[in-house]
ZADO-737579 format. One line per 5 residues: number of its first residue (from 1); for each residue x, y, z of C-alpha. Coordinates in steps of 0.05 Angstrom, whole numbers, plus 5000, padded with zeros to 4 digits. Example, Ala and Ser with C-alpha at 12.3 -4.5 7.8 and 13.67 -1.06 7.14 Angstrom:
2
1) 5246:4910:5156; 5273:4979:5143
***
This chain:
606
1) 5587:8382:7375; 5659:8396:7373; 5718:8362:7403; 5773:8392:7441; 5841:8397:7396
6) 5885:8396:7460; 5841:8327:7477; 5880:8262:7447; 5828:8223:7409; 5818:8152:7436
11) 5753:8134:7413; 5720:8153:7345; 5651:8126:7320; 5646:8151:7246; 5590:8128:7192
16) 5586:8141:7114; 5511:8143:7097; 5513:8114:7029; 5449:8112:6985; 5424:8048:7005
21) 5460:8028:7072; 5484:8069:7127; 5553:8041:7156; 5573:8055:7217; 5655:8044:7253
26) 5674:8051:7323; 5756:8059:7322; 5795:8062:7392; 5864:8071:7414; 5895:8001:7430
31) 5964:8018:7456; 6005:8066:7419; 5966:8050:7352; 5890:8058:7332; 5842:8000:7299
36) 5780:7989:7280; 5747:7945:7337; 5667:7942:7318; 5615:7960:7259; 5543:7963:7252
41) 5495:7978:7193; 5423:8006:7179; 5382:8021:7116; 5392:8099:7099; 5327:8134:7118
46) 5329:8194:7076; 5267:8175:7034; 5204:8169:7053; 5168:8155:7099; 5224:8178:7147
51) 5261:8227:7106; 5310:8237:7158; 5376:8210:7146; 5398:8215:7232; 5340:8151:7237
56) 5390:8112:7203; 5455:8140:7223; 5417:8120:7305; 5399:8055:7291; 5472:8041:7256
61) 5508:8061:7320; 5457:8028:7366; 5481:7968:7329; 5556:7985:7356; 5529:7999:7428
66) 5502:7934:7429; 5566:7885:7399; 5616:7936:7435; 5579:7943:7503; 5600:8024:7508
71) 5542:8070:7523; 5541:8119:7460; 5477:8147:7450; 5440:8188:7497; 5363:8186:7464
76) 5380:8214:7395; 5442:8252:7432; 5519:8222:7408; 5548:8227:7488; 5619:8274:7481
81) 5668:8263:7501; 5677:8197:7528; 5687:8187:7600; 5663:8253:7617; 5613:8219:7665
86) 5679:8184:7704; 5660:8118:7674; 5706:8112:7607; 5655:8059:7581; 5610:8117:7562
91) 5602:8161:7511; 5665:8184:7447; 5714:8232:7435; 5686:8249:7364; 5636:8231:7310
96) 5654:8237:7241; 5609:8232:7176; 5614:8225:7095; 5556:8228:7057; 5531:8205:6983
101) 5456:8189:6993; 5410:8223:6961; 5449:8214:6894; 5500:8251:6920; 5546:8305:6896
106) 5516:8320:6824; 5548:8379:6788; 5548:8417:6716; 5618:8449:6690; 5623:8495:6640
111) 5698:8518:6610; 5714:8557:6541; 5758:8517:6513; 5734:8442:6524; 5804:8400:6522
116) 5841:8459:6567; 5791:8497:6617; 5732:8452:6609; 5767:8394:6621; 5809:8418:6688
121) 5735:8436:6709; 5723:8373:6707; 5775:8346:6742; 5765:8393:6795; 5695:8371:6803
126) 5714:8305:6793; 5769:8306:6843; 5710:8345:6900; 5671:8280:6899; 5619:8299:6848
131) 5580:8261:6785; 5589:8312:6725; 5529:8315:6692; 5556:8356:6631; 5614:8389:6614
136) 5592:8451:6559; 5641:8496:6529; 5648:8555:6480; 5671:8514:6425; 5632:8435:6433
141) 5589:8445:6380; 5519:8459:6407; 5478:8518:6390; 5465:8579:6441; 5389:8557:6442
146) 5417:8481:6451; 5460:8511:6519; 5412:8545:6552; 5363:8479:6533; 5418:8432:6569
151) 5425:8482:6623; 5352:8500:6642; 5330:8412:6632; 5400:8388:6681; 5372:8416:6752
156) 5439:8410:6780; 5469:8410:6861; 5521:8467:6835; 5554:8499:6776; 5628:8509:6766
161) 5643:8555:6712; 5717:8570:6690; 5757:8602:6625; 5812:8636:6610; 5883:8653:6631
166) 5890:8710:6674; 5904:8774:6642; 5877:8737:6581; 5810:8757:6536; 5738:8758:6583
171) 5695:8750:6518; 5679:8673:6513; 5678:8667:6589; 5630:8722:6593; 5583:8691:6541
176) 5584:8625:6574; 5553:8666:6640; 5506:8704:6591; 5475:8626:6573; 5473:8610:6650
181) 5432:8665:6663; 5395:8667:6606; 5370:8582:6624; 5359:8618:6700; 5376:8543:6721
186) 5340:8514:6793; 5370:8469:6836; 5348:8391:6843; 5341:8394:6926; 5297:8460:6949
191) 5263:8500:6905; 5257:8565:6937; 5339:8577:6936; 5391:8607:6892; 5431:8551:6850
196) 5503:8549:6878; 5551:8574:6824; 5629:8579:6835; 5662:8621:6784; 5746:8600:6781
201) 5761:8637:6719; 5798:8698:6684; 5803:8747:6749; 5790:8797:6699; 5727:8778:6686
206) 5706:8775:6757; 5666:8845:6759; 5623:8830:6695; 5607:8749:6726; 5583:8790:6777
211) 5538:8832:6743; 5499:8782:6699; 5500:8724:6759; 5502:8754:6819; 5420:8763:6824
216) 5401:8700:6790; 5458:8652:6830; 5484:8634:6902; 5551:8665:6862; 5623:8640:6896
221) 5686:8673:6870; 5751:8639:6881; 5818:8635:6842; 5831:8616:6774; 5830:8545:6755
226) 5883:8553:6693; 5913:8620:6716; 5970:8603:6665; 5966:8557:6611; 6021:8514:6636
231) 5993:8502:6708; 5927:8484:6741; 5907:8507:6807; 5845:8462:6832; 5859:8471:6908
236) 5819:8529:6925; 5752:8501:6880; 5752:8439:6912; 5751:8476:6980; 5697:8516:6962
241) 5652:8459:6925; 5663:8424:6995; 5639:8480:7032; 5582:8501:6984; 5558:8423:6983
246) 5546:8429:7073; 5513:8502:7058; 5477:8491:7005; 5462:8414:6984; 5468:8379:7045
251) 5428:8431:7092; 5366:8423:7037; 5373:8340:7045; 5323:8314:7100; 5351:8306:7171
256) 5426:8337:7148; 5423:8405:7202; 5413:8353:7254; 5475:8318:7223; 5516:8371:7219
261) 5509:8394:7284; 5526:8325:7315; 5591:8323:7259; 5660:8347:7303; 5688:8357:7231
266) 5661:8374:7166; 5614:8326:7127; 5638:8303:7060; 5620:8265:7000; 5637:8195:7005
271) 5672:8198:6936; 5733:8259:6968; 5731:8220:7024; 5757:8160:6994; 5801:8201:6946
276) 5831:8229:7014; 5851:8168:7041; 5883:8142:6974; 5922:8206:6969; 5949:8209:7046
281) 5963:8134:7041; 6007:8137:6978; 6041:8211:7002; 6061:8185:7062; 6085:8121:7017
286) 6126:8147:6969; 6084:8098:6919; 6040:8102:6855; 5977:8073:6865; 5907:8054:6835
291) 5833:8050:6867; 5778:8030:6846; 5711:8028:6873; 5653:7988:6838; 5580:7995:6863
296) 5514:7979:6825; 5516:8048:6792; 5579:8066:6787; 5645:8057:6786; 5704:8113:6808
301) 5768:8095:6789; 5824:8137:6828; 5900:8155:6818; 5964:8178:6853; 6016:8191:6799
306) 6082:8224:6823; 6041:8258:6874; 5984:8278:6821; 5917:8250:6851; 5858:8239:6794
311) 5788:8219:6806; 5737:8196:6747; 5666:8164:6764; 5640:8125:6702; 5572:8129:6726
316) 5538:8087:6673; 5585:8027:6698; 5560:7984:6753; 5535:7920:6780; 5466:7926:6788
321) 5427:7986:6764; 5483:7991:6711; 5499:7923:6691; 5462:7939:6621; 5503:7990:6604
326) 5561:7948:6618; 5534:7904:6569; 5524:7957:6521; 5590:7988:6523; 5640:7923:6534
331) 5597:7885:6477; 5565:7816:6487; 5632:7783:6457; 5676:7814:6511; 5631:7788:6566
336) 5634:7717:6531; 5709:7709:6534; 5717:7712:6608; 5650:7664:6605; 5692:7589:6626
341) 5640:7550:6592; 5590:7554:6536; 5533:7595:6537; 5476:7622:6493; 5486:7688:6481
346) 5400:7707:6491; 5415:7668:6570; 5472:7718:6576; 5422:7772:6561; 5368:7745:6596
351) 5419:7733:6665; 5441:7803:6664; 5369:7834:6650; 5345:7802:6709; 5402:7828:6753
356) 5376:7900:6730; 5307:7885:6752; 5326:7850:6820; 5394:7893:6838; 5400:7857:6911
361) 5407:7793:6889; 5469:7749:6901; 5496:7689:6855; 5458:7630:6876; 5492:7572:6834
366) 5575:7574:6805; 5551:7587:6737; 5517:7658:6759; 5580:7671:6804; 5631:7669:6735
371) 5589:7704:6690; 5576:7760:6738; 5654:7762:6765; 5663:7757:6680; 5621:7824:6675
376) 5661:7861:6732; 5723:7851:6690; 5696:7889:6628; 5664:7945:6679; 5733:7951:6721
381) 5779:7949:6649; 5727:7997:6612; 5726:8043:6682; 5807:8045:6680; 5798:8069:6597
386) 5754:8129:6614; 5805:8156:6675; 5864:8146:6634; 5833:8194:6581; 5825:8247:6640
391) 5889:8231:6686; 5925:8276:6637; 5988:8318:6630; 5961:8395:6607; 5934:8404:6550
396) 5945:8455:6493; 6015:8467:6536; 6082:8477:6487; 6134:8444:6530; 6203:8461:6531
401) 6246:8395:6531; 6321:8371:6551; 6340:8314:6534; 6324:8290:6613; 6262:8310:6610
406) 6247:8274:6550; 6234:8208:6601; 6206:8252:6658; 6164:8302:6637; 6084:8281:6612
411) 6074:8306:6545; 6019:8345:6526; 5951:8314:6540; 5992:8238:6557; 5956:8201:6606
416) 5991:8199:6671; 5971:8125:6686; 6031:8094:6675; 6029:8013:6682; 6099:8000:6690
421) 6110:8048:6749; 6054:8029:6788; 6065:8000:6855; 5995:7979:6891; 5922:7967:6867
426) 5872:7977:6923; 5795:7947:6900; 5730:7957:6935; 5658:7950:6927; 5609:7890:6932
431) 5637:7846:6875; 5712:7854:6899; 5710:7860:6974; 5656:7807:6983; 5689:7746:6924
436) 5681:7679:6968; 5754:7677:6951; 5795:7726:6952; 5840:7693:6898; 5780:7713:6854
441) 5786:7792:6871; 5869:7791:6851; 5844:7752:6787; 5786:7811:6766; 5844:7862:6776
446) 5890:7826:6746; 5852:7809:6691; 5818:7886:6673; 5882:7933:6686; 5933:7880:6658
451) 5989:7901:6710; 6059:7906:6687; 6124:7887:6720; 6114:7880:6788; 6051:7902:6825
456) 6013:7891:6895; 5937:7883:6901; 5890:7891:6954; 5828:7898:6969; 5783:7942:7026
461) 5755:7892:7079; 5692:7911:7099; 5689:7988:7055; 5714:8036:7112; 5760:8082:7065
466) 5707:8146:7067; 5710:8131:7146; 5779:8137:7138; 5788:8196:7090; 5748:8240:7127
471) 5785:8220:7192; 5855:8238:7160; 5827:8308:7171; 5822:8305:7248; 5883:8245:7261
476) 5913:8230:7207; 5951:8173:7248; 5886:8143:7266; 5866:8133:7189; 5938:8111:7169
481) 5944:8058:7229; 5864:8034:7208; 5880:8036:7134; 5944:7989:7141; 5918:7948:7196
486) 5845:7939:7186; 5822:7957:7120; 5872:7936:7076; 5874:7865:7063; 5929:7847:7023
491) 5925:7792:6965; 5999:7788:6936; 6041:7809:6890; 6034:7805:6810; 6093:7786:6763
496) 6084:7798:6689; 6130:7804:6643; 6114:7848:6577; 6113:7813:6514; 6091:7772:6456
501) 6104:7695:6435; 6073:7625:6421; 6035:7595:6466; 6085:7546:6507; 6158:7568:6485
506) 6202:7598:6543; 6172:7667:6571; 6222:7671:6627; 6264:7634:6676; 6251:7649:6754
511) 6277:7639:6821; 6246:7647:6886; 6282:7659:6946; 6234:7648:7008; 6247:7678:7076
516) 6271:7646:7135; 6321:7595:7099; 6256:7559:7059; 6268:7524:7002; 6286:7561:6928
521) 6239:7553:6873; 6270:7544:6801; 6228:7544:6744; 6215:7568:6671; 6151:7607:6658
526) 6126:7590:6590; 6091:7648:6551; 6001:7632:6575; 6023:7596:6639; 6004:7628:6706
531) 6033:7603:6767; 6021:7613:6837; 6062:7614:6907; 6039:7616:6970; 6071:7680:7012
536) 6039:7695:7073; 6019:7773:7101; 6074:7804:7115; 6132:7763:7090; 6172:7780:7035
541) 6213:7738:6981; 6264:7757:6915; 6236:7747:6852; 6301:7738:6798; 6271:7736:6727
546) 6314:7725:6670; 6266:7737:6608; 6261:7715:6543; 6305:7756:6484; 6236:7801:6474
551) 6206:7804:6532; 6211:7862:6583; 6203:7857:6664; 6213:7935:6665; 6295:7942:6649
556) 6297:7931:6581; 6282:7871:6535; 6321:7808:6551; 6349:7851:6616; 6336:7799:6680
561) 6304:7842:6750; 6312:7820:6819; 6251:7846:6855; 6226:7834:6931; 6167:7814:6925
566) 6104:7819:6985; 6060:7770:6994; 5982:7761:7020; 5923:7727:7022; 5940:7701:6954
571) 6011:7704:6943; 6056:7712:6894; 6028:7698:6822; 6076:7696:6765; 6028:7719:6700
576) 6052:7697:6629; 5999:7711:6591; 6011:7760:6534; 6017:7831:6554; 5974:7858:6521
581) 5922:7800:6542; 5900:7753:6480; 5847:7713:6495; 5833:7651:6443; 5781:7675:6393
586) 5759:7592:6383; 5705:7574:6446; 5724:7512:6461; 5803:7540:6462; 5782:7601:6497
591) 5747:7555:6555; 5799:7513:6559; 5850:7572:6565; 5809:7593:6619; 5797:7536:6657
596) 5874:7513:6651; 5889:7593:6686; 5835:7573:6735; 5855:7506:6750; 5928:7530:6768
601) 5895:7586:6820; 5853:7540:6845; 5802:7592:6828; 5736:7558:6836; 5751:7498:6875
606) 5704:7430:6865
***
């Protein structure tokens, strides 16, 4: 099914089959702008005993049919395009589908040089929508026998193997094919096909890739990932890992030909989908911004830098399946300090084992509520850690430097994540998007990235960006419009000035000018107070700050800002807690801290 270009889209029904749940959106023209009018859901079917994923992808748009009243499915037919049959009450102008169930996008790179070409690899992969299983290079320390051991054991969806400059030496890149063909590696989904492998390496190494892979792999050439040192071209291998995951992955998944053939645009993995949407939002923005998305596996944690987009997936960090990792990696202390009462540390344990075994359940009691919201803070701030070590400027680059580039330019291998210069954090996932208050989501975010100066937060209402992201590829107004309108909810703004002093003396001195001729609020922030003002969606009011001698709002220490400020759902929250965040290492100091912050957001209310 395809949909006529010349054809303005008024209707769109678009699902994301996810591994558990298949959601389904029905989006319609209203006027001159497009929303988000109904939603449905079903359990994915692409295990047994249906293994076919179109059951559940039918049952989540009868669901729409049935709240919307419009006549969409015609037996297991989608009914294009709408009105066709004279009554406009029948039938859309285009379905559209992302996909992650069945684990996914799950890919091996391989690189010579494991900080340089190994580690753009991953970022392309990364950046495509897939897990990296492994990343192997010439030089990470593991034994040809050890390689072709990994290799042969991983069963990956698809290989990407890249190394070396153009023009530059073909032996290591070479060898690392010699090893892939030597472990003769089979894919995880249909055994009687050719692994997909995409070679984006030293062109002049293309004819001998050839030789040794083209017999044993699916083999995709396409241009060099690094074709100089100082520049990285991941464009055209995300295209083709896109294209390769409908051939190859997707078309061996139960039920997906039938999908594909219903699909008016490509499918694509709900990971780039969501990447998409971040990137189109904060292009067409002019902002820097920060996503994060935290399931019961894992969590992906995406940026837009100065126009750079980065993806990571932690995917031992997550709420359910995960949570034990979480506890493994964060330690049992850093769980404890976001804990507002006192607690055995074996309970802990025991609480969060038992979330393992029974991932569906919800927080019955207040008690369960903290100590999970306590362990999303350690996943989301741990999450943030392992894409700040990837969002990086080139490595193994010698840059030339002015003296103006000194504050512009990244230096070799920096992280790109830059606190101070970013302008919106946009949560999703269970833990943030579903928070009986939504006071408690701006709080998590707050809490794990530590925002500096001044910084919005909000959160995805019901999880429609991968709807969204792969819309932007048919009508790219329709996703913008839904994105601003429908899916964003927006919780405030964060003020938090950067700096160190006791507990009580002057932080900084505010005053808030509220729209409309409402009254000014005068104040001084003492250094571990929060504060918060109510600002309603879509109002705006000046924030003057006029900090302490050390501290720093983002002009210098001691230098007052005047910032508007938006507000939200929340409002406007004026942080003073140390930057960076020192909790009290005492218990009964630490739980009072906490319940003295809590108190003043009226976090969890009596």
């Amino acid at each position: 099914m395809t949909s006529d270009p010349r054809r303005p889209l008024r209707t769109i029904v678009a699902t994301d089959c996810g591994s558990t749940t298949t959601k389904a959106i029905l989006i319609e023209r209203v006027g001159d702008e497009y929303r988000q009018t109904y939603r449905g859901e079903a359990p994915t079917t692409v295990e047994a005993p249906f293994e076919d994923v179109t059951r559940g992808v039918l049952n989540a748009i009868a669901e729409i049919e049935e709240l919307s009243g419009r006549k969409i499915l015609d037996g297991e037919k989608i009914i294009t395009p709408s009105g066709a049959s004279g009554d406009p009450k029948v039938g859309v102008d285009i379905y559209i589908s992302t996909s992650s169930a069945g684990g996914g996008l799950q890919m091996m790179v391989a690189g010579v040089v494991q900080s340089m070409t190994a580690e753009s690899a991953q970022r392309c992969a990364l950046g495509a929508g897939a897990i990296v299983m492994d990343v192997l290079a010439s030089n990470d320390g593991r034994l040809p026998h050890e390689k072709i051991e990994r290799i042969r054991s991983l069963r990956p969806d698809m290989i990407l193997l890249s190394g070396g400059t153009d023009g530059g030496t073909v032996t290591h890149v070479v060898e690392m094919a010699e090893y892939i063909a030597a472990a003769e590696p089979r894919p995880r989904l249909g055994m009687s096909y050719n692994l997909p492998l995409i070679y984006a390496g030293n062109k002049d190494a293309r004819s001998r890739i050839s030789e040794i892979l083209g017999k044993k792999t699916a083999l995709t050439i396409t241009e060099n990932l690094r074709p100089v040192l100082e520049r990285e071209n991941l464009g055209p291998a995300r295209a083709k890992i896109h294209d390769l995951f409908l051939e190859h992955v997707m078309a061996q998944a139960p039920g997906y030909k039938k999908l594909i053939s219903w699909a008016g645009a490509p499918i694509m993995p709900t990971p780039a989908a969501v990447g998409l949407i971040m990137e189109t939002v904060a292009k067409k923005q002019g902002i820097n911004l920060i996503g994060v998305d935290i399931g019961g596996a894992t969590t992906d944690v995406f940026s837009v830098f100065h126009g750079i987009f980065n993806r990571t997936v932690s995917a031992n960090l997550g709420m359910s399946y995960s949570i034990s990792n979480v506890l493994a990696e964060a330690t049992l202390d850093n769980i404890m300090r976001w804990v507002p009462f006192s607690i055995d540390e074996q309970d802990l344990r025991n609480r969060i084992k038992n979330k393992m075994i029974r991932p569906t359940t919800v927080p019955q009691t207040l008690d369960e509520l903290q100590i999970e919201q306590a362990i999303a803070r350690e996943a989301l701030r741990l999450a943030l850690i392992h894409h700040k070590s990837l969002a990086t400027g080139l490595k193994g680059v010698q840059q030339v430097r002015s003296i103006s580039d000194v504050f512009e330019q990244t230096a070799s291998g920096k992280t790109l994540v830059d606190m101070l210069k970013l302008d919106l954090i946009v949560g999703s996932g269970g833990i943030l998007s579903h928070a009986p208050r939504r006071v408690q989501s701006f709080l998590m975010m707050v809490d794990a990235y530590e925002p500096l100066g001044f910084t919005e937060l909000a959160v995805d209402s019901i999880f429609m960006m991968p709807h969204l992201g792969v819309l932007s590829t048919v009508n790219e107004q329709a996703a913008t419009d839904v994105f601003v309108r429908d899916c964003l909810i927006h919780l405030g703004t964060c003020v938090a000035p950067i700096g160190q002093g006791a507990r009580g003396a002057r932080c900084a001195d505010y005053t808030i000018t509220f729209p409309s001729g409402r009254e000014l609020v005068k104040g001084t922030l003492a250094f571990g107070e929060v504060r918060l003002f109510p600002l309603a969606v879509g109002e705006e009011a000046t924030v003057a700050m006029a900090p302490a001698r050390s501290v720093d709002l983002g002009a210098g220490k001691g230098v007052p800002v005047e910032r508007r400020a938006r507000g939200g759902v929340v409002g406007v929250m004026l942080d003073g807690r140390e930057r960076p965040l020192q909790l009290p290492t005492q218990t009964d100091e630490r739980v009072r801290a906490l319940k003295h912050w809590h108190a003043a957001l009226n976090l969890y209310p009596e």
